[in-house]
N, CA, C and O of each residue as an XYZ file, in Angstrom:
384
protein
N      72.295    105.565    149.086
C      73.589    106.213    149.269
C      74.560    105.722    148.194
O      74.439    104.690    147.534
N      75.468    106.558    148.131
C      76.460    106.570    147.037
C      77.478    105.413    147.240
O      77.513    105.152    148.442
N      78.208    104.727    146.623
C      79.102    104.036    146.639
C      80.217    104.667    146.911
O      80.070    105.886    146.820
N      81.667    104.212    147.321
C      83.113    105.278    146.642
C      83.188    105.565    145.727
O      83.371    106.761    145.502
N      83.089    104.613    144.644
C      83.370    104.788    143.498
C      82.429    106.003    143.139
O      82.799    107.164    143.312
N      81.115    105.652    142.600
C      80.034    106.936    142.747
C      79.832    108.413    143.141
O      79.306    109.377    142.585
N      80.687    108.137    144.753
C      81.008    109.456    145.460
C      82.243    110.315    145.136
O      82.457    111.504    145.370
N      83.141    109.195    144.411
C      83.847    109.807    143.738
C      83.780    111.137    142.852
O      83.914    112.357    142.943
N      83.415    109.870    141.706
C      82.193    110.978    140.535
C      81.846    111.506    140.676
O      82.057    112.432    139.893
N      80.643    111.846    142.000
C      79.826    112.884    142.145
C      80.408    113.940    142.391
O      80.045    115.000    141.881
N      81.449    113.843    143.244
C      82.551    115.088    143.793
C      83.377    115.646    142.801
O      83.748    116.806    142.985
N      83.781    114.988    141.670
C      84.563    115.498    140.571
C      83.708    116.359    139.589
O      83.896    117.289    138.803
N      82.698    115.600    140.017
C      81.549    116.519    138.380
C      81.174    117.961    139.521
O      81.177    119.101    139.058
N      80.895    117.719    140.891
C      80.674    118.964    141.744
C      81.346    120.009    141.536
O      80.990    121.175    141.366
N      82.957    119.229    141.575
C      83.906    120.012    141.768
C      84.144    121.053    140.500
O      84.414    122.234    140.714
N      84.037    120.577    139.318
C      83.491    121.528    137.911
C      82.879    121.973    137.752
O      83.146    122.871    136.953
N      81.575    121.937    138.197
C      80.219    123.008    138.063
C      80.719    124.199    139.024
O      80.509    125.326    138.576
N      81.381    124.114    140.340
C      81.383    125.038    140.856
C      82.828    125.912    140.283
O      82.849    127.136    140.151
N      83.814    125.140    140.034
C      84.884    125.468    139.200
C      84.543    126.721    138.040
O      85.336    127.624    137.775
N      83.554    126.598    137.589
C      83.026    126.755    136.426
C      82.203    127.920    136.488
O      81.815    128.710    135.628
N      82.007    127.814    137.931
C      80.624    129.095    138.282
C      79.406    128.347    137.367
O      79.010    128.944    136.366
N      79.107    127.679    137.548
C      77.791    126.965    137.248
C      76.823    126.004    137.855
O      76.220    124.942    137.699
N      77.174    127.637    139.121
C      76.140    126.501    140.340
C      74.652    126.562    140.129
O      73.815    125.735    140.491
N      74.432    127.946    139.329
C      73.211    128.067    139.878
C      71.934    127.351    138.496
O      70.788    126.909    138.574
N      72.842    127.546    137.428
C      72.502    126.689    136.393
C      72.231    124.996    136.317
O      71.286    124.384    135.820
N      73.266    124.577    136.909
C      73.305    123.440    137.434
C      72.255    122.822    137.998
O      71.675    121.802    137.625
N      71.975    123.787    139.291
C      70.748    123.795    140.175
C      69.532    123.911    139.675
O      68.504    123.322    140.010
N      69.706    124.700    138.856
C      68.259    124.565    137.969
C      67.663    123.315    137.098
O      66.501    122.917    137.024
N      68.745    122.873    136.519
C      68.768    121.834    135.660
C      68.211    120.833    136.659
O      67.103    120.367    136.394
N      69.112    120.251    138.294
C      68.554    119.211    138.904
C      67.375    119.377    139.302
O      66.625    118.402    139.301
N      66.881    120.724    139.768
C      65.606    121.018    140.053
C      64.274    120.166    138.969
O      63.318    119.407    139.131
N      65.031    120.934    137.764
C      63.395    120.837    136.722
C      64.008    119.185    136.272
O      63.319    118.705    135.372
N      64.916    118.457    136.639
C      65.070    117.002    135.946
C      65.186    116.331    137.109
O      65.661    115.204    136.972
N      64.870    116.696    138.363
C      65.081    115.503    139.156
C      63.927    115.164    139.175
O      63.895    114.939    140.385
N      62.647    114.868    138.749
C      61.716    114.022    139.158
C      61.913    112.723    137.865
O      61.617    111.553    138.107
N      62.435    113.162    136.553
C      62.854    112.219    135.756
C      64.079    111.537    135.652
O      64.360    111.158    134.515
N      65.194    111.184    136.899
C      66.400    110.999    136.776
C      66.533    109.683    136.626
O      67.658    109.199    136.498
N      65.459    108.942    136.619
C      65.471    107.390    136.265
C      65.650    107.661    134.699
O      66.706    107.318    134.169
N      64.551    108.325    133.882
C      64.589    108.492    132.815
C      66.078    108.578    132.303
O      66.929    107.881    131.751
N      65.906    109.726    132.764
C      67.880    110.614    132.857
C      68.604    109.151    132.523
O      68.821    108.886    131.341
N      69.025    108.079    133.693
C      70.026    107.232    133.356
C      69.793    106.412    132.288
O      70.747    106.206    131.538
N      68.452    105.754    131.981
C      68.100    105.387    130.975
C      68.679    106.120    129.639
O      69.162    105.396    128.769
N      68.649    107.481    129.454
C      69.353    107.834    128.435
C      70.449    107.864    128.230
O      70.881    107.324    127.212
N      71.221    108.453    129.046
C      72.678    107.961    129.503
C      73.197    105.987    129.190
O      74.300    105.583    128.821
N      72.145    105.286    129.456
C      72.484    104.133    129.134
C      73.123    103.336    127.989
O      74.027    102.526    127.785
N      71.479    104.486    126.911
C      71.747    104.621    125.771
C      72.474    104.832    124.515
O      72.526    104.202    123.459
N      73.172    106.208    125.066
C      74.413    106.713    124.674
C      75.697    106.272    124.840
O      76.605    106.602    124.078
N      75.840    105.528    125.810
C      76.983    104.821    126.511
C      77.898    104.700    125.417
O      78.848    105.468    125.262
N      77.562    103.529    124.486
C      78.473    103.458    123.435
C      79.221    104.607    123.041
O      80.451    104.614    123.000
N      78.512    105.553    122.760
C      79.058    106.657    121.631
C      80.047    107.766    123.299
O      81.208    108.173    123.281
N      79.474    107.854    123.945
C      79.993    108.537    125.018
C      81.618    108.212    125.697
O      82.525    108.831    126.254
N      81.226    106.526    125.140
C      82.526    106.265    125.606
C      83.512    106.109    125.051
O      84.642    105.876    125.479
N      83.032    106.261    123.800
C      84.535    106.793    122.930
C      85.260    108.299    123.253
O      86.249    108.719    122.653
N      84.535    109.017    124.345
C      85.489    110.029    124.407
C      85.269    110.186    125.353
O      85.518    111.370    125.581
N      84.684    109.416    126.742
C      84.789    109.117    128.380
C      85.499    108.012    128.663
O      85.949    107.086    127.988
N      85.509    108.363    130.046
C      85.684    107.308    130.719
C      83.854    106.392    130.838
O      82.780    106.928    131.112
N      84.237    104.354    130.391
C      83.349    103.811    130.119
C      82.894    103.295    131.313
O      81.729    102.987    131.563
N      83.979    103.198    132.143
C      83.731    102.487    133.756
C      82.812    103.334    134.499
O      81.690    103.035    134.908
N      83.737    104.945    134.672
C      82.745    105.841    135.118
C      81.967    106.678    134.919
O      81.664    107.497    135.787
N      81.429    106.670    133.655
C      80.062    107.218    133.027
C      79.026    106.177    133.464
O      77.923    106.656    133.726
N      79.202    104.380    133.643
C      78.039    103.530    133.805
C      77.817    103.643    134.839
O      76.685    103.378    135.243
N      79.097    104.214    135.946
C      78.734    104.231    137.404
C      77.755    105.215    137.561
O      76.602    105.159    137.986
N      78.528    106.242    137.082
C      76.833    107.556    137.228
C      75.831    107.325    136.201
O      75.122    108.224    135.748
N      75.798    106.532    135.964
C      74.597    106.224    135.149
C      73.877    105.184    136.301
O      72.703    105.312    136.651
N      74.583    104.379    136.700
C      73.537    103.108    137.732
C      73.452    104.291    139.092
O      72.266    104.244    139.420
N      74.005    105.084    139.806
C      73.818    106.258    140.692
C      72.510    107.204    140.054
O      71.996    107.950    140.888
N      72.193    107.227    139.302
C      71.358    108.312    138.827
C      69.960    107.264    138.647
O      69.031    107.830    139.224
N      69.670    106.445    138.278
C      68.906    105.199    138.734
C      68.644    105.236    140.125
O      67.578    104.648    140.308
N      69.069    105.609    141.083
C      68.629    105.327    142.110
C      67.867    106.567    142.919
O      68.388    107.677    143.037
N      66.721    106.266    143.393
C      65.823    107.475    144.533
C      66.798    108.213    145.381
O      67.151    107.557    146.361
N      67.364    109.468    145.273
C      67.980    110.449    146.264
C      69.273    111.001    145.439
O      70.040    111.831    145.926
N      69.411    110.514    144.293
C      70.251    110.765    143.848
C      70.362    112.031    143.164
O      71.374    112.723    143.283
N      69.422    112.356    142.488
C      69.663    114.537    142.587
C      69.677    114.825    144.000
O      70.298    115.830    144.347
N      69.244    114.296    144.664
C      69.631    115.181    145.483
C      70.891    115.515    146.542
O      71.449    116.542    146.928
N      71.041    113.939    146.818
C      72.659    113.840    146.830
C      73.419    114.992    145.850
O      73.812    116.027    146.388
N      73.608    114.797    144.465
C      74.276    115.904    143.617
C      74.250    117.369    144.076
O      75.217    118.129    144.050
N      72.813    117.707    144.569
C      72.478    119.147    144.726
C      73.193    119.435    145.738
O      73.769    120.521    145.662
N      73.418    118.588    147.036
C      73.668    119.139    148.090
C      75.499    118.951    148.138
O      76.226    119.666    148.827
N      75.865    118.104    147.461
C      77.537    117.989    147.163
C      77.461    119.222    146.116
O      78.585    119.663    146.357
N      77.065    119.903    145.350
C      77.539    121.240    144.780
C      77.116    122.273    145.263
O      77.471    123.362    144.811
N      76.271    122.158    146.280
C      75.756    123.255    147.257
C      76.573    123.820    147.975
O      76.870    125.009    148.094
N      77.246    122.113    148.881
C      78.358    122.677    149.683
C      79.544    122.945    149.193
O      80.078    123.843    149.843
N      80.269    122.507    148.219
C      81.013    122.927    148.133
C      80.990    124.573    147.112
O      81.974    125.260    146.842
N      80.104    124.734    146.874
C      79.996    126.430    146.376
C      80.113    126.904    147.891
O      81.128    127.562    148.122
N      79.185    126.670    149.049
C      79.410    127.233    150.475
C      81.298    127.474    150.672
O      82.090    128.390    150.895
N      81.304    126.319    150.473
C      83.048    126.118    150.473
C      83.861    127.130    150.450
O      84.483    127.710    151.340
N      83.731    127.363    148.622
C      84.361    128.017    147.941
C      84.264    129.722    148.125
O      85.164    130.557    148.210
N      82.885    129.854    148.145
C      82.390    131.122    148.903
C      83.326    131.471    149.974
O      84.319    132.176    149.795
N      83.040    131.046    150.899
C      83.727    131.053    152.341
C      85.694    131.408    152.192
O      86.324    132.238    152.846
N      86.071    130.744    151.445
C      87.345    130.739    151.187
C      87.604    132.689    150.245
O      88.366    133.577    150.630
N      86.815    132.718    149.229
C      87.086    134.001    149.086
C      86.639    135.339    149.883
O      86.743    136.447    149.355
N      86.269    135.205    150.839
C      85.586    136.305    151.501
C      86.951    136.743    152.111
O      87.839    135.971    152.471
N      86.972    137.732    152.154
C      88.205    139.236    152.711
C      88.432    138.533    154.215
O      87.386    138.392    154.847
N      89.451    138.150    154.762
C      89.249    138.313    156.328
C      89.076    136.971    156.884
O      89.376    136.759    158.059
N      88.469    135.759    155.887
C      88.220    134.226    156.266
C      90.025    133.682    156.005
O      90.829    133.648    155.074
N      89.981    133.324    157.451
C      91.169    132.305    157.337
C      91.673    130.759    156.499
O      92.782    130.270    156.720
């Protein structure tokens, strides 16, 4: 499970993919890369330096040590799942 800090992150980067209309792309991406998401942070590790000249350095390492861990696409999938449900729900004709 996610940390705050972590769950943070995860909800902000959610909150842009669906922002973005890029749920279903998104979804695809965790699909065909979640069996390598150890890999995944490992690269992310990598990059860190150069990334963080134009991130945030605190919370790029956090989702980088979150993405290291077993459940963690899928955690992601299901925080941009729901909140596309969300968002859905909110534009429909007639939903309060």
């Amino acid at each position: 499970m996610p940390n705050d800090v972590q769950r943070t992150i995860v909800d902000r980067l959610a909150r842009e993919v669906v922002r973005r209309h890029l749920t279903q792309p998104a979804l695809l991406a965790l699909e065909v890369c979640g069996p390598l998401n150890f890999v995944s942070a490992q690269g992310l590790q990598f990059f860190q330096p150069l990334i963080a000249t134009l991130a945030d350095a605190r919370a790029f390492d956090e989702f980088a040590r979150f993405l290291e861990q077993r459940g963690s696409v899928e955690y992601i999938r299901e925080r941009i799942e729901a909140l596309e449900r969300d968002c859905v729900t909110r534009e429909q004709p007639g939903t309060p």
